[in-house]
N, C-alpha and C positions, 0 to 999 in steps of 0.2 A: 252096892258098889259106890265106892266116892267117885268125884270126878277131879279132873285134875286141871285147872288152868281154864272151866268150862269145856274140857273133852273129856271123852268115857273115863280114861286111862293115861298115865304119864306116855305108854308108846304110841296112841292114838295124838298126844301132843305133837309126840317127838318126831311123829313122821309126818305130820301137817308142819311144822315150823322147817322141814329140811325140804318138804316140797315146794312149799312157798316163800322159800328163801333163798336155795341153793337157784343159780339161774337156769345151770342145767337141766336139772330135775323140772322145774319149772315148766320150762320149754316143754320137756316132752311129755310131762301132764297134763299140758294145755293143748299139745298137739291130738294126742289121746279126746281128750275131752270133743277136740274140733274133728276128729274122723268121721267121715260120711255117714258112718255107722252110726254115731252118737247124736241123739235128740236132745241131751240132756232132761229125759226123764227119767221115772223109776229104772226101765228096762237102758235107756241109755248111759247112765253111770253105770250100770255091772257092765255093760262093755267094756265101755272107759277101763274100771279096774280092772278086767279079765288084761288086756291091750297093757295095762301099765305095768302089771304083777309078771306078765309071760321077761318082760326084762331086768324085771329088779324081786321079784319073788324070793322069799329065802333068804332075802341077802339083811342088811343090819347096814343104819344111819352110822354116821359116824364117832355117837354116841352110845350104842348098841340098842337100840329098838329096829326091832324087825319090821321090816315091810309086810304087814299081811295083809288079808283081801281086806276086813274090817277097816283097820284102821288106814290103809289109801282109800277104800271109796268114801269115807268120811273127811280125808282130806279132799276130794276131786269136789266132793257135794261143797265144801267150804269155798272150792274156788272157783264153782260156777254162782254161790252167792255174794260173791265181791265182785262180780261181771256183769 
């Protein structure tokens, strides 16, 4: 598998730069990542992304990469290491 931009895949990009871009998106990634629930470790990002996916699951950036479980908890882990 090549990688693309230093992620897995061009959709694993494309959903890190729309979440860490868009402010909306943002916000509620970060809100996600900050629920009582979330420790931010291993077991706390699958929450996060379970929390993230249950409202944008399925759905496509506005560039069409889908939002899947993969590639948001790979964006959530990128943006609990910029914090």
């Amino acid at each position: 598998m090549t990688q693309y931009n230093g992620h897995r895949s061009w959709n694993a990009w494309n959903v890190a730069l729309w979440i860490g871009n868009d402010e909306p998106l943002y916000r509620f990634a970060m809100e996600c990542l900050n629920s009582p629930q979330v420790n931010r470790n291993k077991r706390g990002i699958a929450h996060a992304t379970r929390l993230f996916m249950r409202a944008v699951g399925g759905e496509r950036t506005p560039d069409g990469a889908k939002y899947n479980a993969l590639s948001v908890k790979d964006a959530l882990i990128g943006l609990t290491e910029d914090s």
